[in-house]
PLY file of the C-alpha trace (Angstrom):
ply
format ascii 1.0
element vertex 412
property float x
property float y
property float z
element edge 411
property int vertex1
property int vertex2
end_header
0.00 0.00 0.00
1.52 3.54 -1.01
0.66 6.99 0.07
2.45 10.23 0.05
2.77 10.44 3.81
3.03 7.51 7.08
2.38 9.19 10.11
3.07 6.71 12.87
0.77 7.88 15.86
-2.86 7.91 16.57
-3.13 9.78 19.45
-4.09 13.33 19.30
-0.58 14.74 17.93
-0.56 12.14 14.48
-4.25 12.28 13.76
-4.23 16.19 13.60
-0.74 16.04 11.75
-2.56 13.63 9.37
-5.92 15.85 9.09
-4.19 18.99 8.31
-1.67 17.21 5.63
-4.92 15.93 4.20
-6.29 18.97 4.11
-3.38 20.31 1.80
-3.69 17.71 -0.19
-1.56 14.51 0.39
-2.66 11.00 0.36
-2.17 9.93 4.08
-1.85 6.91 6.12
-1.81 6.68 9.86
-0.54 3.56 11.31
-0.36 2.36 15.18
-0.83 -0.78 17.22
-4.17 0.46 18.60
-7.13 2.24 18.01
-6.80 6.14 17.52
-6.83 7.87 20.98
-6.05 4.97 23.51
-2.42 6.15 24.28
-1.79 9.16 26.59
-4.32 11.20 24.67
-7.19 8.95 26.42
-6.29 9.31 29.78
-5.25 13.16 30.71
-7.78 15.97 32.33
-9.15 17.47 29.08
-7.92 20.83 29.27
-7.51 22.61 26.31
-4.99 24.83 28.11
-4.74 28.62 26.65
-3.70 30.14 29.85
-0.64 28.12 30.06
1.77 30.40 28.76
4.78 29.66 31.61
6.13 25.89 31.11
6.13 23.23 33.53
9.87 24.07 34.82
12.08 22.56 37.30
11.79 23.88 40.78
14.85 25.86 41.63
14.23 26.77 45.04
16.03 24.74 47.77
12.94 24.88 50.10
10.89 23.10 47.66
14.03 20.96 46.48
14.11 19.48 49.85
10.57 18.73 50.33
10.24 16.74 47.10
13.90 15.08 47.88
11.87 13.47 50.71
9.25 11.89 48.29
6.35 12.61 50.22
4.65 15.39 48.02
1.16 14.21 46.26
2.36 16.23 43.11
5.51 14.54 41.98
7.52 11.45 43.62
10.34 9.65 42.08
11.61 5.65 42.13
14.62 6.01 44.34
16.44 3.16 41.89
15.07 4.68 38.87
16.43 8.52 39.83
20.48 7.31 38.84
19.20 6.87 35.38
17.50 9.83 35.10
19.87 12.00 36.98
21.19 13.73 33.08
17.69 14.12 31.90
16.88 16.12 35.00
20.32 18.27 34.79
19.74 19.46 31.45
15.94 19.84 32.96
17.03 22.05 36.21
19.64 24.02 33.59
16.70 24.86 30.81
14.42 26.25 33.83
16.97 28.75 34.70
14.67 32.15 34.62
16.24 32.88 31.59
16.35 29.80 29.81
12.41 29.35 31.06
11.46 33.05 29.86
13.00 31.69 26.16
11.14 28.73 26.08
8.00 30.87 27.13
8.11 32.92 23.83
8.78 29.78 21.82
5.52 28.30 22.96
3.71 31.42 22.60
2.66 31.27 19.29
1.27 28.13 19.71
-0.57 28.61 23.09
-2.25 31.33 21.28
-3.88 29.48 18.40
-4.34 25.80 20.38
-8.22 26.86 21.24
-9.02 28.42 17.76
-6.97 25.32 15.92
-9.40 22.94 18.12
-12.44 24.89 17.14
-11.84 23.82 13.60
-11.72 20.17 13.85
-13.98 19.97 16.54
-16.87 22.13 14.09
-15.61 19.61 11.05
-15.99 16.46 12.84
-19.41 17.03 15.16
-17.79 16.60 18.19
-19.17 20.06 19.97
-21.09 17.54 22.48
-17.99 17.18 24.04
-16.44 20.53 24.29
-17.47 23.32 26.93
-16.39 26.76 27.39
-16.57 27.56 30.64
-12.54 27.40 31.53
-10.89 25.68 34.79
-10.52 27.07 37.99
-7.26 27.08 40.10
-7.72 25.94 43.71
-5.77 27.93 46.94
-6.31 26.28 50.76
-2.76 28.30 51.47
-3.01 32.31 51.73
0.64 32.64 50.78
0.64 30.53 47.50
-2.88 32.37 46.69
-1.33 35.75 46.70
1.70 34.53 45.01
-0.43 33.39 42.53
-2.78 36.46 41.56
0.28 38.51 41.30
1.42 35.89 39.32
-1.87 35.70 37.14
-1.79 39.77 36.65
1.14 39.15 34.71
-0.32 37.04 32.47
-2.30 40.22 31.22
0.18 41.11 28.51
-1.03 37.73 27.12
-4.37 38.99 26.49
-5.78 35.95 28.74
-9.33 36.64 30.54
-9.81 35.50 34.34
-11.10 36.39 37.56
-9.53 36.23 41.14
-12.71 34.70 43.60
-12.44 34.86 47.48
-13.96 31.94 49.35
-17.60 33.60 48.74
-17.26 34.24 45.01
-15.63 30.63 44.60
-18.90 29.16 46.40
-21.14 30.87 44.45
-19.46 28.68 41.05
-18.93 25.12 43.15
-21.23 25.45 45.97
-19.68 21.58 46.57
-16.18 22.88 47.27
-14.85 23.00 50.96
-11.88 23.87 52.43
-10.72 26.32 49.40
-9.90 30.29 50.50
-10.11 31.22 46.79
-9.51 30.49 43.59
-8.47 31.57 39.83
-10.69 31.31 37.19
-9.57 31.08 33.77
-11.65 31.69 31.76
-10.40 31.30 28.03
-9.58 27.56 27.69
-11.98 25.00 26.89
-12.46 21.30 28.32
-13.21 18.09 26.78
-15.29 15.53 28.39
-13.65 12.52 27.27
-10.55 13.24 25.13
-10.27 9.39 23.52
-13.63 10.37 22.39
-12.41 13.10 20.61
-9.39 12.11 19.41
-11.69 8.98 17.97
-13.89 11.72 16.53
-10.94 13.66 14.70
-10.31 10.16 13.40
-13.34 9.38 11.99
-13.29 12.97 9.61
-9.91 11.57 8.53
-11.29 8.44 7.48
-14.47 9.91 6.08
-12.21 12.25 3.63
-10.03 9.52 2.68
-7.90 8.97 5.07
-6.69 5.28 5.98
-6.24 4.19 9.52
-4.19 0.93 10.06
-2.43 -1.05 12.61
0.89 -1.96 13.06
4.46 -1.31 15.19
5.72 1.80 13.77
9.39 0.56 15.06
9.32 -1.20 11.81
10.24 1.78 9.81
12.89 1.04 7.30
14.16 3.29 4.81
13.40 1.88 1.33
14.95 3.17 -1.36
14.19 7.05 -1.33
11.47 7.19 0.42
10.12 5.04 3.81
8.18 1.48 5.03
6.90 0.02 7.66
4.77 -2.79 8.45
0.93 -3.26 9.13
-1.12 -6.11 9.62
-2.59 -5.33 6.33
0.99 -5.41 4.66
3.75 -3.60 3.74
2.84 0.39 3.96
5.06 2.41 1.62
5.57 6.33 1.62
7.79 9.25 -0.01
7.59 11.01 3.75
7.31 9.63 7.52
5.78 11.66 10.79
7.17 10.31 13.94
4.24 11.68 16.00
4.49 8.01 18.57
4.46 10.25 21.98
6.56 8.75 24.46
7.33 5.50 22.02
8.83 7.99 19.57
12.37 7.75 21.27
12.31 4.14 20.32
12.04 5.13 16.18
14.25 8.04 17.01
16.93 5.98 18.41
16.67 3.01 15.88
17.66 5.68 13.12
21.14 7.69 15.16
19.18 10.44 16.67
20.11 11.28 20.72
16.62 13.21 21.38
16.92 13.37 25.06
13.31 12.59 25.47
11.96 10.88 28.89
8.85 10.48 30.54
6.68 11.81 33.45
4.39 9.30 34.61
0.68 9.68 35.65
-2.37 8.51 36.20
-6.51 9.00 36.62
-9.34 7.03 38.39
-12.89 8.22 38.25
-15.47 8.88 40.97
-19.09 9.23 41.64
-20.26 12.31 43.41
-21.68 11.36 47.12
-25.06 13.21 48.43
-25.69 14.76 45.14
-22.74 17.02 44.94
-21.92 18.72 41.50
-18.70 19.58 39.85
-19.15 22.50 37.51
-15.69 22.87 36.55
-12.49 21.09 36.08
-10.24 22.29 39.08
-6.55 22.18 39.69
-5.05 21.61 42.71
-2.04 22.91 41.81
-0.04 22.61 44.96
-1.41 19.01 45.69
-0.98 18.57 41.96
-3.75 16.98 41.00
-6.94 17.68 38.78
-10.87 16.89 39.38
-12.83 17.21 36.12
-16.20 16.45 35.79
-16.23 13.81 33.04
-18.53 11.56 30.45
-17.61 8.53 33.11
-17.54 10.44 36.13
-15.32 12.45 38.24
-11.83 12.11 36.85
-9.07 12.62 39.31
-5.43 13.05 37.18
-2.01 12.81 39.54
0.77 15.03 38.98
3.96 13.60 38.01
5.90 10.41 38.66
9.28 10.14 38.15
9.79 5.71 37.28
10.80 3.55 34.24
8.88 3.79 31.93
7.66 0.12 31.86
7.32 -0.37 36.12
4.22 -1.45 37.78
1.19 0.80 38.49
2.48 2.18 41.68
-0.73 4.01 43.92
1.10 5.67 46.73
0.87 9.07 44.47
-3.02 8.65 43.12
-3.92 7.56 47.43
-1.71 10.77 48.08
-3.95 13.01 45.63
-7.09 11.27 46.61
-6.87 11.79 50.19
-6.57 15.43 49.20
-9.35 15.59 46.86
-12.19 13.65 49.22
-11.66 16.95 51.88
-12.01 19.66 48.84
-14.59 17.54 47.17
-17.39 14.71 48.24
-15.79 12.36 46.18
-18.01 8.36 46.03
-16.56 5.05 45.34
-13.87 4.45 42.32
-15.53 3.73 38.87
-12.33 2.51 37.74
-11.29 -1.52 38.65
-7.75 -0.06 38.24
-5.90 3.13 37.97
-5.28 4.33 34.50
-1.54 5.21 33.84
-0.39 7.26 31.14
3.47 8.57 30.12
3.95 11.88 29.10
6.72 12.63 26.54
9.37 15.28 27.89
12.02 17.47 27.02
13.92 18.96 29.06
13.74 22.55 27.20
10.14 22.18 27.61
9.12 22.68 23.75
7.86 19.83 21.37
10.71 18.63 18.55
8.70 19.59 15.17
10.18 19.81 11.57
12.42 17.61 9.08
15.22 15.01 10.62
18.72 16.37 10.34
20.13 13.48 8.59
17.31 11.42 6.85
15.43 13.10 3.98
11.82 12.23 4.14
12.28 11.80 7.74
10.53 14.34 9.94
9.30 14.65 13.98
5.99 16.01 15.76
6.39 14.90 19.23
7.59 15.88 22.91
4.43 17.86 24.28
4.82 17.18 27.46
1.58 18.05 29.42
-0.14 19.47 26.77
-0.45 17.07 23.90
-4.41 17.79 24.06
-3.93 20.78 24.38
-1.41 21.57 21.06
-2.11 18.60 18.76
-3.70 20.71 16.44
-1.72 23.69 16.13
1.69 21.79 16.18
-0.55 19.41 13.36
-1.03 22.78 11.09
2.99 23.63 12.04
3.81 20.26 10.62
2.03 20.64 7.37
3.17 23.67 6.50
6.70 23.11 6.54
6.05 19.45 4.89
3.99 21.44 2.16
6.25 24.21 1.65
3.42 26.79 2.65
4.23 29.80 4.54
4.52 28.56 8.56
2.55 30.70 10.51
5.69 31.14 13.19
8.74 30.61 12.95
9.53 26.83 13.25
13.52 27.15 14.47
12.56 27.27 18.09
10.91 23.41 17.50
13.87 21.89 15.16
15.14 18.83 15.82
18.73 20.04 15.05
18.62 21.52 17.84
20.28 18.25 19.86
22.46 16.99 17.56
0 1
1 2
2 3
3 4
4 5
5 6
6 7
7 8
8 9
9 10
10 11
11 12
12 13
13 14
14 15
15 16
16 17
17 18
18 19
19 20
20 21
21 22
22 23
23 24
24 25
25 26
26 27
27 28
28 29
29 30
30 31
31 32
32 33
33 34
34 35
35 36
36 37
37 38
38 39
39 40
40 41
41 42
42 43
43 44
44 45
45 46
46 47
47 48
48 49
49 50
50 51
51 52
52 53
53 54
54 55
55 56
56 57
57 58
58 59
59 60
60 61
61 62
62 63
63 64
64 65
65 66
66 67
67 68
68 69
69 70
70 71
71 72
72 73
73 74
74 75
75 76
76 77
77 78
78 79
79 80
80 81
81 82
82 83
83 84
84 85
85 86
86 87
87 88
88 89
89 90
90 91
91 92
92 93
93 94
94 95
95 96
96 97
97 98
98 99
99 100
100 101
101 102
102 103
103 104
104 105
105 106
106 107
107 108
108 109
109 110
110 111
111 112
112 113
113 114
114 115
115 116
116 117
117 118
118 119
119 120
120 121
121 122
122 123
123 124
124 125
125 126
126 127
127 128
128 129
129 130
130 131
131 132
132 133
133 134
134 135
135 136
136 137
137 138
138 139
139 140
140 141
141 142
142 143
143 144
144 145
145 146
146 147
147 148
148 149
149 150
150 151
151 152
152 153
153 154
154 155
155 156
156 157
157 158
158 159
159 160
160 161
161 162
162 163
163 164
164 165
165 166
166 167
167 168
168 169
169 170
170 171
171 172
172 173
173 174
174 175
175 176
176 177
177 178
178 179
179 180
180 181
181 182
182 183
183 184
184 185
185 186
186 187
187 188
188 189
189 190
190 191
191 192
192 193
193 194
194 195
195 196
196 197
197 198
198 199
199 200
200 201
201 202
202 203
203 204
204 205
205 206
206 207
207 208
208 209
209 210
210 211
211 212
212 213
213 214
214 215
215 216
216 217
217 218
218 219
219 220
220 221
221 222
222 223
223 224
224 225
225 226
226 227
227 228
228 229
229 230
230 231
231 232
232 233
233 234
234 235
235 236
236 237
237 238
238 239
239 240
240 241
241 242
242 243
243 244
244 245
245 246
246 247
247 248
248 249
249 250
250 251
251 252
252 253
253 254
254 255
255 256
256 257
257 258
258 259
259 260
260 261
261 262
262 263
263 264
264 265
265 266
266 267
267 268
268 269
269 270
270 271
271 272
272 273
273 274
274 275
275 276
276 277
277 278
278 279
279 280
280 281
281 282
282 283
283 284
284 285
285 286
286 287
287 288
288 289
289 290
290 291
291 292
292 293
293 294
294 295
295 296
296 297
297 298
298 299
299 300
300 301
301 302
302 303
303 304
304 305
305 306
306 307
307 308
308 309
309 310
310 311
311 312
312 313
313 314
314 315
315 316
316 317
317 318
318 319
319 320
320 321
321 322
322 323
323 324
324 325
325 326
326 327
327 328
328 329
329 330
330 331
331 332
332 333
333 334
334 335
335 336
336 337
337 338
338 339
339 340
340 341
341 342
342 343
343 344
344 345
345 346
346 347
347 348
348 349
349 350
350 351
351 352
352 353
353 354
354 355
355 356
356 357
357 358
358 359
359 360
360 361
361 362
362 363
363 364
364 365
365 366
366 367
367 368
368 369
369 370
370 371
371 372
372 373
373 374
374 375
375 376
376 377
377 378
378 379
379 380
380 381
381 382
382 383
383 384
384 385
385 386
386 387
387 388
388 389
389 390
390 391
391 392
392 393
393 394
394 395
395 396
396 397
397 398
398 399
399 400
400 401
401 402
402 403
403 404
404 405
405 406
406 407
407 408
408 409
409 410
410 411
């Protein structure tokens, strides 16, 4: 089977790389070992996150150091005989969140943050998936006075971004979750959206594919072999041949990466999600963050979906619940949380790099060859704007930023 372009990836990243190089015209084919959406993209907390304009960076101060040295915090812990491994990944991680180094990686995801709602609207319009979507923002969750009023300064900051929210005292915060306890205020952003079950949508965006043309199949994309001047790989419908190749695998796209000379120093954070009932009739209105705990309650399709922060572990280790019982001790005082929904925790790996910006564009060394992965937190969030990114530069159409900041060439 031949096509102009293989994107190996289903999850939100490759299916919106593969929608908007169909849109431009290329015969695509998307290949994975499962169906579209059942990789990270299924399990995270469905924000579609405009106000995130600061990256995730590594804490540099020594109070906070300490405290998460100890490995008691809910919103990150670590696998003491996992941390030797990772110990370079989080160097180059603590050096890139220097306030300079985090201030340049701000402005290279700027561009992107901006356009990740609008870019959304598009495919979400196209494919009927508005049942899904609302557009009532999150809300950011303060028990500590301290960390609230760091935070609203913080927020007023954000007003050179253009971003729309309002700072609630205990009253104000009642009045939008009557069902919240405990809380002395709260941030409400207003300008992202929220998704209500993000497999769903990512199924939804690959169903418009298919409908215009597009061919979903499955296979390992760590077959991929160069053949001849172009690329194959292997499907269990046959041999898949293209001219070009996405690598848009999330946190399996090291593997490909690796296979083919490239030192992308990608690694994963670890997390996971169970879902709740509501006791006594209680209501979440809003998806809520936690952000000190590190953890997220978002009201959806299934239920009450709790997400942990990070966890630092091989990849491959056991479901581990000290974090999620951490989190969820947490949550049930905020929140009247009822019984698990879930017979198991979900866990999910997020792809990381440790200047906190996705690698996007053509493959130094391979022609043909080219990357759309690394998002971090917000896969979800900048699938389709990194998707449009992508297709430009593959069509030779006019990017609307300026790519460099993304290259892969970057690490060699």
């Amino acid at each position: 089977m031949d096509c102009q372009t293989l994107v190996l990836g289903a999850g939100i990243v490759g299916v919106c790389s593969a929608l908007h190089l169909q849109a431009a015209g290329q015969s695509v084919i998307v290949l994975d070992r499962d169906e579209p959406g059942r990789g990270t993209s299924y399990g995270n907390a469905g924000l579609i996150e405009r106000s995130s304009m600061i990256p995730y960076a590594f804490p540099r101060e020594w109070s906070r150091l300490l405290r998460y040295g100890l490995n008691q915090q809910s919103s990150m812990r670590f696998s003491p005989l996992f941390l030797p491994r990772l110990a370079p990944w989080l160097l180059q991680y603590w050096e890139q969140s220097s306030p300079e180094n985090l201030a340049k990686a701000a402005r290279a995801m700027q561009p992107l943050n901006e356009r990740c709602v609008s870019e959304h609207d598009r495919w979400v319009e196209a494919s009927g998936m508005n049942h899904l979507i609302r557009a009532e923002g999150w809300i950011e969750l303060f028990r500590d006075p301290d960390e609230f009023d760091l935070d609203v300064a913080q927020a007023h900051t954000y007003d050179q971004y253009g971003l729309r929210y309002d700072v609630l005292d205990a009253a104000q915060l009642r009045e939008r979750e009557p069902d919240l306890q405990g809380i002395i205020g709260g941030i409400h952003w207003l300008d992202p959206k929220t998704v209500s079950d993000p497999g769903a949508l990512v199924r939804g965006y690959a169903a418009l594919f298919v409908q215009r043309g597009g061919v979903l199949l499955r296979g390992d994309g760590r077959t991929l072999r160069q053949a001849g001047k172009g690329w194959s790989a292997q499907s269990a419908d046959g041999q898949v041949n293209a001219r070009n190749v996405v690598i848009a695998m999330g946190p399996q796209s090291g593997d490909v990466c690796s296979a083919l000379g490239y030192r992308i120093p990608l690694a994963i954070k670890r997390g996971y999600h169970m879902h709740y009932a509501s006791r006594s009739g209680a209501e979440l209105r809003h998806s809520v963050i936690d952000a000190q705990a590190g953890f997220v309650l978002a009201p959806m399709a299934r239920g009450i979906r709790l997400t942990t922060g990070v966890e630092f572990a091989a990849s491959d280790a056991p479901v581990n619940e000290i974090q999620l019982r951490r989190c969820e001790a947490i949550a049930r005082a905020l929140y009247p949380l009822g019984e698990r929904l879930d017979a198991q925790p979900w866990l999910g790996r997020r792809p990381c790099l440790p200047d906190m910006r996705p690698v996007i564009g053509p493959a130094p060394d391979h022609e043909g060859l080219w990357f759309n992965f690394g998002h971090a937190h917000h896969g979800l969030t900048l699938g389709p704007v990194t998707g449009r990114l992508l297709a430009e530069m593959m069509t030779a159409t006019p990017t609307f930023t300026d790519p460099a900041p993304y290259s892969p060439a970057r690490f060699r």
